[in-house]
N, CA, C and O atoms as a printed pandas DataFrame, in Angstrom:
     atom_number atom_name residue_name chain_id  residue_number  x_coord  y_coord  z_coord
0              1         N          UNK        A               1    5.379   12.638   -9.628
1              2        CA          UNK        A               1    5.302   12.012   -8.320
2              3         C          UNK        A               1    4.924   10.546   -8.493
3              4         O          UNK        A               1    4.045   10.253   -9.303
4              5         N          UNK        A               2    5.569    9.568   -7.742
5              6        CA          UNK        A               2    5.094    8.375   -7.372
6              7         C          UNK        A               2    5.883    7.919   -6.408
7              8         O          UNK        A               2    6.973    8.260   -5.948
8              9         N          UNK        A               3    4.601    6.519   -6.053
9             10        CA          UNK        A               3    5.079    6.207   -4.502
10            11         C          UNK        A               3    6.074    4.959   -5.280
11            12         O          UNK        A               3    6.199    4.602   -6.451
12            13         N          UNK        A               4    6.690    4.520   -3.973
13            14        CA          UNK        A               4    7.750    3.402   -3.897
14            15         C          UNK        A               4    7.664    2.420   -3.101
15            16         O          UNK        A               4    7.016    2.644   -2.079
16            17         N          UNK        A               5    8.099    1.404   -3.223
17            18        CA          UNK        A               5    7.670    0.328   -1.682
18            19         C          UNK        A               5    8.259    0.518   -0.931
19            20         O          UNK        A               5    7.868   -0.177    0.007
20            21         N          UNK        A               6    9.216    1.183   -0.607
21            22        CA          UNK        A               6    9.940    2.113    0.800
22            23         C          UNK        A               6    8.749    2.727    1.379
23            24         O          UNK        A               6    8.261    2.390    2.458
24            25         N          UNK        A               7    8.140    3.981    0.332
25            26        CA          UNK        A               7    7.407    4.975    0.811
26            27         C          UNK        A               7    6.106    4.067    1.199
27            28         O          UNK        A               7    5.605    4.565    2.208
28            29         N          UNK        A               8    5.317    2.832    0.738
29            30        CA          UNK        A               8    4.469    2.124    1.044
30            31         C          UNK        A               8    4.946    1.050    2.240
31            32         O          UNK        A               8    4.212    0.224    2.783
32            33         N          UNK        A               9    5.599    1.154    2.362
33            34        CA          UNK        A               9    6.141    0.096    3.562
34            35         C          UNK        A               9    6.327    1.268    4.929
35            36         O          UNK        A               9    6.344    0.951    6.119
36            37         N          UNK        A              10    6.418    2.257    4.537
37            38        CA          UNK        A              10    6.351    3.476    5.975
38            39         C          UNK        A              10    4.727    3.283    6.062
39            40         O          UNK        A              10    4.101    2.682    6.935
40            41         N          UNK        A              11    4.388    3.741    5.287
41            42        CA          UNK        A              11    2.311    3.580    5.587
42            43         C          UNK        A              11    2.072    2.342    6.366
43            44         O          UNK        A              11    1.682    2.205    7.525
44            45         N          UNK        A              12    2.423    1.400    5.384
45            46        CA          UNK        A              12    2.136    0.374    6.363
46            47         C          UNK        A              12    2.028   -0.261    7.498
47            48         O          UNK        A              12    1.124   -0.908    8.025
48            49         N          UNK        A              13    3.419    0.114    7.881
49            50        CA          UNK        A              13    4.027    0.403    9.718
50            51         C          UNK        A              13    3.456    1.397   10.012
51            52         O          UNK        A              13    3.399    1.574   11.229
52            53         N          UNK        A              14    2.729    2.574    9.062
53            54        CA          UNK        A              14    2.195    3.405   10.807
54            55         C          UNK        A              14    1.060    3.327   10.465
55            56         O          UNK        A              14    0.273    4.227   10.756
56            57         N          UNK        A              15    0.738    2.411    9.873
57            58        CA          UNK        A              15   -1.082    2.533    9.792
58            59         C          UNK        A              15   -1.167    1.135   10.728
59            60         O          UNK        A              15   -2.089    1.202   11.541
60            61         N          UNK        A              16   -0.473    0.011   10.776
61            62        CA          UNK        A              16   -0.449   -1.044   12.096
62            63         C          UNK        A              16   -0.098   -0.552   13.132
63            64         O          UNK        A              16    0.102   -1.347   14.050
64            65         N          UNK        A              17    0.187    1.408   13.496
65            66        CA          UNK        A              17    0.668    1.186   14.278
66            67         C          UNK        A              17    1.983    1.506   14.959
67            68         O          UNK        A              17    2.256    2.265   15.889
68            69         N          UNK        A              18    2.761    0.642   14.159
69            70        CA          UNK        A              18    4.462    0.584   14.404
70            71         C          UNK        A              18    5.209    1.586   13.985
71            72         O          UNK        A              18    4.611    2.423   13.308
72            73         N          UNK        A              19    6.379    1.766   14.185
73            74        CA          UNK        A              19    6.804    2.607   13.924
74            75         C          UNK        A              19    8.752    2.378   13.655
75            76         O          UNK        A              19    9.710    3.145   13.753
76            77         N          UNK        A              20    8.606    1.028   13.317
77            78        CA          UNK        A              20   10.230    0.775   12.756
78            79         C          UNK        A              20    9.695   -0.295   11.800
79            80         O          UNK        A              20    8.959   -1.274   11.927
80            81         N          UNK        A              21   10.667    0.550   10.325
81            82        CA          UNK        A              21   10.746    0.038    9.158
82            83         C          UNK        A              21   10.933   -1.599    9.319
83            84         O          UNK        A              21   10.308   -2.546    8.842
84            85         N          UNK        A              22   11.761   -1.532    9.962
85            86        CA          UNK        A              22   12.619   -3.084   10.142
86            87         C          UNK        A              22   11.482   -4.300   10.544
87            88         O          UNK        A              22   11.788   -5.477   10.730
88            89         N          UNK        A              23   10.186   -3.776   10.628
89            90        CA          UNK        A              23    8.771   -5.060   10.890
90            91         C          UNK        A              23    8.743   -5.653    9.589
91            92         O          UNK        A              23    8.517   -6.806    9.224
92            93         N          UNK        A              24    9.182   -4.012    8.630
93            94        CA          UNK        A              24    8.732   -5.740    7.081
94            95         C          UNK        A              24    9.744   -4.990    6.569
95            96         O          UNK        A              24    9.859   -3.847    6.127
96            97         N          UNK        A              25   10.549   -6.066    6.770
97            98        CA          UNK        A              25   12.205   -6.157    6.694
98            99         C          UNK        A              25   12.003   -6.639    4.900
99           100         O          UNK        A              25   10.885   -7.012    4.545
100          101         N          UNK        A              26   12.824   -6.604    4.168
101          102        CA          UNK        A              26   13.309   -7.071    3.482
102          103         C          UNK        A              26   12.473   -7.169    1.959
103          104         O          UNK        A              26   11.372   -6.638    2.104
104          105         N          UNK        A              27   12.660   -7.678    0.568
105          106        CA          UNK        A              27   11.527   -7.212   -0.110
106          107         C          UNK        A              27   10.340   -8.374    0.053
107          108         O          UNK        A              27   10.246   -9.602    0.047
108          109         N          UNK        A              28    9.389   -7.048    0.221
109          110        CA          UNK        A              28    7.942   -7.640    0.282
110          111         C          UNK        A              28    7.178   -7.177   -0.777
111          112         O          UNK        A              28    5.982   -6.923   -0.634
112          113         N          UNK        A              29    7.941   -7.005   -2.143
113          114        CA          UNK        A              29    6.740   -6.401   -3.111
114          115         C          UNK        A              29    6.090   -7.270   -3.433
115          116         O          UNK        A              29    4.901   -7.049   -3.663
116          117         N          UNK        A              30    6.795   -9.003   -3.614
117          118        CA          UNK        A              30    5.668   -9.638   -3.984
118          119         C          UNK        A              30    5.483  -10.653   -2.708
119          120         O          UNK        A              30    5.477  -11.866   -2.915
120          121         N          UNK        A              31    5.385  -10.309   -1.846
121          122        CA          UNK        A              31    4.627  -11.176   -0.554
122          123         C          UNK        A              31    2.847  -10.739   -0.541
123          124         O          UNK        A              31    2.390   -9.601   -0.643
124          125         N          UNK        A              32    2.419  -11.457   -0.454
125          126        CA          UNK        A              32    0.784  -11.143   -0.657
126          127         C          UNK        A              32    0.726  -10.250    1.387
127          128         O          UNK        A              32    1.529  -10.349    2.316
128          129         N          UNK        A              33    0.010   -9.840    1.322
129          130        CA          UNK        A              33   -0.520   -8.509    2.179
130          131         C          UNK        A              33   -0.683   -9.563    3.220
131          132         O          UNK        A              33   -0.135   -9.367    4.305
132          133         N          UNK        A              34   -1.767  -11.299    2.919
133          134        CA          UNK        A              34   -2.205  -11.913    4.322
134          135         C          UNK        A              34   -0.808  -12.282    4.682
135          136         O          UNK        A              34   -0.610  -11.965    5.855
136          137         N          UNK        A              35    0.235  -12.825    4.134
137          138        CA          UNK        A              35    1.185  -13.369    4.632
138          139         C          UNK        A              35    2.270  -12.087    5.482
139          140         O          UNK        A              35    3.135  -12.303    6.331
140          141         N          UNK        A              36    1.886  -10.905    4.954
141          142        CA          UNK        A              36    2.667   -9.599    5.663
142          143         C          UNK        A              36    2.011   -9.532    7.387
143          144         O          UNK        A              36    2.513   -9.004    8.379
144          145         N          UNK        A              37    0.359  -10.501    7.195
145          146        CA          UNK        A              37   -0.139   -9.933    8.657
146          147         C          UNK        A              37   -1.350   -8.723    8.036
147          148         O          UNK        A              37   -2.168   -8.340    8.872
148          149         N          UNK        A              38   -1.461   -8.129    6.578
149          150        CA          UNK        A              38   -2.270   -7.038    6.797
150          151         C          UNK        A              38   -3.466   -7.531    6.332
151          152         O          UNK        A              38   -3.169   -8.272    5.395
152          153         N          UNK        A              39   -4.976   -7.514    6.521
153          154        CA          UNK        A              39   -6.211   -8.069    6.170
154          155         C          UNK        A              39   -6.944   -6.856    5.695
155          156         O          UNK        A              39   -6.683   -5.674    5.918
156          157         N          UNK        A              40   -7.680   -7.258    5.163
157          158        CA          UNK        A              40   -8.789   -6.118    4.852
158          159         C          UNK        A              40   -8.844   -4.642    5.307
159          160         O          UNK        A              40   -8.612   -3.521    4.855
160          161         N          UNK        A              41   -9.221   -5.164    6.304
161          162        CA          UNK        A              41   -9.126   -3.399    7.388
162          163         C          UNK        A              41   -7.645   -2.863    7.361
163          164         O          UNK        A              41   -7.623   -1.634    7.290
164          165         N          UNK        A              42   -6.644   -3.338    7.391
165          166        CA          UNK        A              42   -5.361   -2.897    7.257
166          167         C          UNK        A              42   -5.277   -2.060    5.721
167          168         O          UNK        A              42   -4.967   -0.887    5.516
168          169         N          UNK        A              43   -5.681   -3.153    4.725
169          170        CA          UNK        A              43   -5.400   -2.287    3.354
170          171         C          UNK        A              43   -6.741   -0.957    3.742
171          172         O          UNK        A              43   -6.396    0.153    4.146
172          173         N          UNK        A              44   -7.920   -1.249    3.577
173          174        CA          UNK        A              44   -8.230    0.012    3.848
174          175         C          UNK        A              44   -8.113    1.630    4.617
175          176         O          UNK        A              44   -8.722    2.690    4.474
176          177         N          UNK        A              45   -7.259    1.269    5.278
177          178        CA          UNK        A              45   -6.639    2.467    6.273
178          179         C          UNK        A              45   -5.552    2.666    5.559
179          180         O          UNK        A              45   -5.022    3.776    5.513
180          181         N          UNK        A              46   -4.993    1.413    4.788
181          182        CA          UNK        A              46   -3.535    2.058    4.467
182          183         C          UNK        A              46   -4.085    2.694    2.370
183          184         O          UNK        A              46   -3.324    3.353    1.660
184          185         N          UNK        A              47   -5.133    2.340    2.051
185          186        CA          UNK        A              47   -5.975    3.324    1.607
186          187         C          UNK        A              47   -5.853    4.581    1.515
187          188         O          UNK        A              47   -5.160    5.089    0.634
188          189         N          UNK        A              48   -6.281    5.037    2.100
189          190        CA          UNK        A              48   -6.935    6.308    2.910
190          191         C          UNK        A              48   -5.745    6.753    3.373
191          192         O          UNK        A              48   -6.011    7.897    3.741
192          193         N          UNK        A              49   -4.686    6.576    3.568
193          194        CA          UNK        A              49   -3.456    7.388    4.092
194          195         C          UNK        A              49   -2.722    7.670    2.549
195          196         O          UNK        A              49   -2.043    8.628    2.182
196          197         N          UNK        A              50   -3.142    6.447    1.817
197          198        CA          UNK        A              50   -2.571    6.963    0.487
198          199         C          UNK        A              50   -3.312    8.129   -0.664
199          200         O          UNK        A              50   -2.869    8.719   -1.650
200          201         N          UNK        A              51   -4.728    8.105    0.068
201          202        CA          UNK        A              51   -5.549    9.387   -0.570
202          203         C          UNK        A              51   -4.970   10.494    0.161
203          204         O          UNK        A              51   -4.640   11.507   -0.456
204          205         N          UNK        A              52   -4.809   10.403    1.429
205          206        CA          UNK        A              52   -4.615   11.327    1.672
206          207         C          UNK        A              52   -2.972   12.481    1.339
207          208         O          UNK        A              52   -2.821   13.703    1.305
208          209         N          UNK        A              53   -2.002   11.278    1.147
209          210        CA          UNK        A              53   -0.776   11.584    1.153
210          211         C          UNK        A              53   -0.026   12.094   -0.391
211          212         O          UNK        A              53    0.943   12.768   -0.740
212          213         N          UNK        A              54   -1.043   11.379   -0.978
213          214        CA          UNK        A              54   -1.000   11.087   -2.509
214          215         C          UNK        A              54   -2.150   11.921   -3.309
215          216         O          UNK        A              54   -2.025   12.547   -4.361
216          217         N          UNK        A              55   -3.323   11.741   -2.484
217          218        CA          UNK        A              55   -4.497   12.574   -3.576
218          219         C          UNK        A              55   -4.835   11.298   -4.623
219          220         O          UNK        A              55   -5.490   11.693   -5.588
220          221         N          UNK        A              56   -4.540    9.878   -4.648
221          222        CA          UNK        A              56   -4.460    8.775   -5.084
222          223         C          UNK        A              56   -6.457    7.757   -3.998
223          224         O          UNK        A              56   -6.588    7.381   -2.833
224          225         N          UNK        A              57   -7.483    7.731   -5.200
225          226        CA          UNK        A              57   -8.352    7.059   -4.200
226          227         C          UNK        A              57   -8.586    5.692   -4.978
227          228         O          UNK        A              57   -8.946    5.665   -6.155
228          229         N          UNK        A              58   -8.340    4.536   -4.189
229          230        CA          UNK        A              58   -8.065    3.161   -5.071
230          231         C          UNK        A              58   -9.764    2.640   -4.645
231          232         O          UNK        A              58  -10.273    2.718   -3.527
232          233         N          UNK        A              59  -10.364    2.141   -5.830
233          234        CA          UNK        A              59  -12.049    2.271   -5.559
234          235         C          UNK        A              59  -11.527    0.733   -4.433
235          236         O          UNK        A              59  -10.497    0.111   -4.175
236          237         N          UNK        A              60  -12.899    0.706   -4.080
237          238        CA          UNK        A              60  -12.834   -0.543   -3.054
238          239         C          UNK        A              60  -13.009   -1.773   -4.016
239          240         O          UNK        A              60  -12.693   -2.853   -3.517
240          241         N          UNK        A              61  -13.411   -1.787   -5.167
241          242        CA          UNK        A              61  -13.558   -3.098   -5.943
242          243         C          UNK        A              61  -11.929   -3.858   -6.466
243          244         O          UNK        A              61  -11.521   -5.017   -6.540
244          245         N          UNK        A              62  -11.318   -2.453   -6.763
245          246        CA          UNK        A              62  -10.037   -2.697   -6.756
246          247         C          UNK        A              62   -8.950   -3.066   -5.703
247          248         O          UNK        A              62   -7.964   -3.784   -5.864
248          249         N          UNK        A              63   -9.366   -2.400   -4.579
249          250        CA          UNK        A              63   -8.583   -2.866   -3.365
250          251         C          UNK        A              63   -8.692   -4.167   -3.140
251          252         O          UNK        A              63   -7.782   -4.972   -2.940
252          253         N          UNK        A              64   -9.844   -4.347   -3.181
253          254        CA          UNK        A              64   -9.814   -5.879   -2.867
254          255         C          UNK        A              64   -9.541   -6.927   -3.152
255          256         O          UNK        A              64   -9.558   -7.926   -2.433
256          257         N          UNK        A              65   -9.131   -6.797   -4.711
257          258        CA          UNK        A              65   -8.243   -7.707   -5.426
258          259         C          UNK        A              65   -6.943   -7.333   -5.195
259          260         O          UNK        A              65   -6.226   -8.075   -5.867
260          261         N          UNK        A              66   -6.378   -6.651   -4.655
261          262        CA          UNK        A              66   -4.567   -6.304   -4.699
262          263         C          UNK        A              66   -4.177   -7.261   -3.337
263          264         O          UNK        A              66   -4.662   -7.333   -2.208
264          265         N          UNK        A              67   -2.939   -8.030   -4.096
265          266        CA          UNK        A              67   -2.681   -9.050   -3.180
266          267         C          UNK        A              67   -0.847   -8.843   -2.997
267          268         O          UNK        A              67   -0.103   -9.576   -2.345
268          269         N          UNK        A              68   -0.542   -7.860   -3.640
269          270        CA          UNK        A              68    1.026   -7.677   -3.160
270          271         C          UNK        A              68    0.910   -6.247   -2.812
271          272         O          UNK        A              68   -0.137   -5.612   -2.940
272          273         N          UNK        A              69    2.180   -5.691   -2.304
273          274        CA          UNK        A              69    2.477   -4.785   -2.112
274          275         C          UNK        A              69    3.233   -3.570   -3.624
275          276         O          UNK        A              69    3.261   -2.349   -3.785
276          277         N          UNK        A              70    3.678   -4.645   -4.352
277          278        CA          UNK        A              70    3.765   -3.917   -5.673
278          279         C          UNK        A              70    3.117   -3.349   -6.995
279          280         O          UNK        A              70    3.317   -2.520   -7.883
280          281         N          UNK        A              71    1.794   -4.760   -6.384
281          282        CA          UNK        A              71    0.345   -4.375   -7.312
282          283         C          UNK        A              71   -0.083   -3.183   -6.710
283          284         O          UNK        A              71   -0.677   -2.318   -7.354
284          285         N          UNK        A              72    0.202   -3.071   -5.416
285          286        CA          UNK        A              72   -0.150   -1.442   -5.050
286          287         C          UNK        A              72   -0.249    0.016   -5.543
287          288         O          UNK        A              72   -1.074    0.877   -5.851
288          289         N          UNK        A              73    1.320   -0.253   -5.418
289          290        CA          UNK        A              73    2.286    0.340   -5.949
290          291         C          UNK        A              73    2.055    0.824   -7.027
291          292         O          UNK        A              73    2.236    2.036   -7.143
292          293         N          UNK        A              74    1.550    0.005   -8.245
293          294        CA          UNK        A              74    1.239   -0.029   -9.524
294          295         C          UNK        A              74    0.111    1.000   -9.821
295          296         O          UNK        A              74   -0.030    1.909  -10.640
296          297         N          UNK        A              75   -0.779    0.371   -8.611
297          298        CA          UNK        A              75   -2.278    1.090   -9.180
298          299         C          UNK        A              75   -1.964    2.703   -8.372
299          300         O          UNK        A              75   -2.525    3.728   -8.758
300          301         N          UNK        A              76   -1.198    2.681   -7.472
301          302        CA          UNK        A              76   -0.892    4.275   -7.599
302          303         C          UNK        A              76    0.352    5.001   -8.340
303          304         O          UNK        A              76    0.771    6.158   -8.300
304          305         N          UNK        A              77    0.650    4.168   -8.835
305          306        CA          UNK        A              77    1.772    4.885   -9.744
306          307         C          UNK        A              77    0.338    5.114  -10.978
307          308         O          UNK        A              77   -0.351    6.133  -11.021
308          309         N          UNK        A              78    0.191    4.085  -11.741
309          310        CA          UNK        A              78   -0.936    4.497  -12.821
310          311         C          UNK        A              78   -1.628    5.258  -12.979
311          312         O          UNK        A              78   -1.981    5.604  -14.107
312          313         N          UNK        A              79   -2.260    6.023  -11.378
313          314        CA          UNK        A              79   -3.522    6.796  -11.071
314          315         C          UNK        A              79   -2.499    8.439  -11.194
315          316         O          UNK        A              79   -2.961    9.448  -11.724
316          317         N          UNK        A              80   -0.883    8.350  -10.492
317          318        CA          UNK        A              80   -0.558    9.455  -10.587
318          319         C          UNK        A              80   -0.234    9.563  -11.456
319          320         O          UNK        A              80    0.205   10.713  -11.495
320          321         N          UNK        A              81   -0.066    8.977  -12.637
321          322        CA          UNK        A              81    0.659    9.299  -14.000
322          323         C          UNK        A              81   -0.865    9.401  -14.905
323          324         O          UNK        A              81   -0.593    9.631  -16.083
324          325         N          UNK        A              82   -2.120    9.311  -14.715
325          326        CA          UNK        A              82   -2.985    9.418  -15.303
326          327         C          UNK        A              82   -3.330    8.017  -16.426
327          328         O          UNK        A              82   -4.059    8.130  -17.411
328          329         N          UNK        A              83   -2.892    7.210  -16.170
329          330        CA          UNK        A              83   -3.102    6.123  -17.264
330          331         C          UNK        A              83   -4.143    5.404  -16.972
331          332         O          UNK        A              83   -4.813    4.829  -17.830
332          333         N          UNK        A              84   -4.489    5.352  -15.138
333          334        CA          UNK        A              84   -6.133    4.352  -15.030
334          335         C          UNK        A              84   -7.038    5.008  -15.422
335          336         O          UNK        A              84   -8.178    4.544  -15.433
């Protein structure tokens, strides 16, 4: 199992909320999160939807340095493949 920035770009829209893909249109793996619109509280909810969806828990020291959507990506691909 691992996630994808498709499958992280659905979280994203429904953890703001929304509910059409087409808000973050186009690739955003390396757009940093402030320029997407998502801040702090955004990554943390979208967090927590990924523990929950995934069984994936990204510590908060780490969250807080992830500034794309692919560094995301990364640290839950790593966590499901067992390498962090």
């Amino acid at each position: 199992m691992t996630i994808t920035i498709t499958e992280l770009r659905r979280i994203l829209v429904e953890c703001a909320g929304g509910e059409d893909l087409a808000e973050l249109d186009g690739d955003i793996a390396a757009v940093e999160f402030e320029e997407l619109g998502y801040d702090s509280l955004a990554l943390i909810e979208t967090a927590a939807r990924i523990q929950r969806d995934f069984g994936v828990t990204i510590p908060e020291e780490q969250l807080i340095e992830v500034r794309t959507p692919q560094e995301l990506v990364d640290i839950v691909n790593s966590q499901l493949q067992g390498v962090a």
